[in-house]
C-alpha positions as CSV (number, residue, x, y, z in Angstrom):
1,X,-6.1,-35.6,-49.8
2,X,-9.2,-34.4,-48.3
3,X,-8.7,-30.3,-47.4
4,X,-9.2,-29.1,-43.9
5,X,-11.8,-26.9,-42.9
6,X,-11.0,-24.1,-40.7
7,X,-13.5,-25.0,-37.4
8,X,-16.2,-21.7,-38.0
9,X,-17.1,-24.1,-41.0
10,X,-17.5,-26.9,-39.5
11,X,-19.2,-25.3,-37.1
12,X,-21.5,-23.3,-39.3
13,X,-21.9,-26.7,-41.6
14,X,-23.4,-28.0,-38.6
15,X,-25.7,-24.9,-37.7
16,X,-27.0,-25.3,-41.4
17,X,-27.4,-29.2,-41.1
18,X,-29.1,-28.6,-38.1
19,X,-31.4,-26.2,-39.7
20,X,-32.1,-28.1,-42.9
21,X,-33.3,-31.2,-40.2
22,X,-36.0,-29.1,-38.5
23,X,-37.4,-28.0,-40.9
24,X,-37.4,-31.4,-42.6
25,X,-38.8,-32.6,-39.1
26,X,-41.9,-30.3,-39.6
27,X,-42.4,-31.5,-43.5
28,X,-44.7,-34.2,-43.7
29,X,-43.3,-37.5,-45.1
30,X,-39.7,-35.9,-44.4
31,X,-38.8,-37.6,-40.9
32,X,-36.9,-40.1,-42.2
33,X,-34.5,-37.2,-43.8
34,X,-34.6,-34.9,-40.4
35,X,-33.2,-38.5,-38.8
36,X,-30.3,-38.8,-40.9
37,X,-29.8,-35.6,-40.7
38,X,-29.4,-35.0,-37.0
39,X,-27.3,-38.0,-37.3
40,X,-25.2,-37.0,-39.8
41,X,-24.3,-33.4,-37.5
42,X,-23.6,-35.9,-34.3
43,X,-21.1,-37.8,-36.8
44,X,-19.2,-34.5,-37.5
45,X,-18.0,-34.2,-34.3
46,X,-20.4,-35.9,-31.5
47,X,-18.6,-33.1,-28.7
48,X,-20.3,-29.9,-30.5
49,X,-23.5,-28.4,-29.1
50,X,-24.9,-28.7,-32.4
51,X,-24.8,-32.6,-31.7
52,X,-26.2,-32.1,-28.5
53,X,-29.0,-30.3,-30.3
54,X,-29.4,-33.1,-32.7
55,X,-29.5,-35.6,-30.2
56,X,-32.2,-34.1,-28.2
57,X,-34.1,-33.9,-31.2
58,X,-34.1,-37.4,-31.9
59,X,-34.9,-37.9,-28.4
60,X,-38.0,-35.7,-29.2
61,X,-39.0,-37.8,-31.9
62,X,-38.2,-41.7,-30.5
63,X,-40.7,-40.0,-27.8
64,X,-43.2,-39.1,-30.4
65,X,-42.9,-42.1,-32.1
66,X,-43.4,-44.0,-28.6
67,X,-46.6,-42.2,-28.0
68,X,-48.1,-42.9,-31.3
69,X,-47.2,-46.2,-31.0
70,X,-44.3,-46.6,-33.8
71,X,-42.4,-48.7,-31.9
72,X,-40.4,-50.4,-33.6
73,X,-39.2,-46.6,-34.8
74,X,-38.8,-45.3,-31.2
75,X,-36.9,-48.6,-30.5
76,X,-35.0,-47.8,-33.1
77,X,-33.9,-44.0,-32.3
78,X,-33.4,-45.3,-28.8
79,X,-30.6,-47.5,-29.5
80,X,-28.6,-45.4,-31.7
81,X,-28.8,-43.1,-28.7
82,X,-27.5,-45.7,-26.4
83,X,-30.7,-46.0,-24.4
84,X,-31.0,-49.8,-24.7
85,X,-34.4,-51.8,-25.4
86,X,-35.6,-50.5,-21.8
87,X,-35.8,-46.5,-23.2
88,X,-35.5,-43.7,-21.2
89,X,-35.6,-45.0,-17.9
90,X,-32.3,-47.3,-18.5
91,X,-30.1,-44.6,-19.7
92,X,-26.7,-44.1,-17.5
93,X,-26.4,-41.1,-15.7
């Protein structure tokens, strides 16, 4: 039986994942972990702010990785965001 966590956990678990994945965003060779990371706080509960947070970070990124050409990486990040294989300018309003 897994035990439930009062919600100022979950919502300070987030705050922390959140944390931990900026400042593995700014750590050389550590993108890979921010990534999972922001996803990981968006699969807790995809409502909170925290996962809105997390998903504009990844949007930050997939743009970063458009711009020095990893494309096959911003593809990636654009998908899991449901942007499509058109990017930003596809996305539903």
């Amino acid at each position: 039986m897994t035990p439930i966590m009062p919600d100022k956990t979950k919502t300070k678990a987030r705050e922390e994942l959140l944390e931990m994945a900026k400042v593995w965003e700014k750590t050389p060779g550590k993108i890979q972990h921010a990534i999972e990371t922001y996803e990981r706080v968006i699969g807790i509960d995809p409502e909170s702010k925290e996962a809105e947070k997390a998903r504009d970070a990844l949007l930050e990124i997939a743009k970063r990785f458009d711009k020095e050409g990893k494309k096959y990486s911003a593809y990636y990040l654009y998908q899991k965001m449901g942007y499509g294989k058109e990017g930003l300018s596809k996305r539903p309003v």
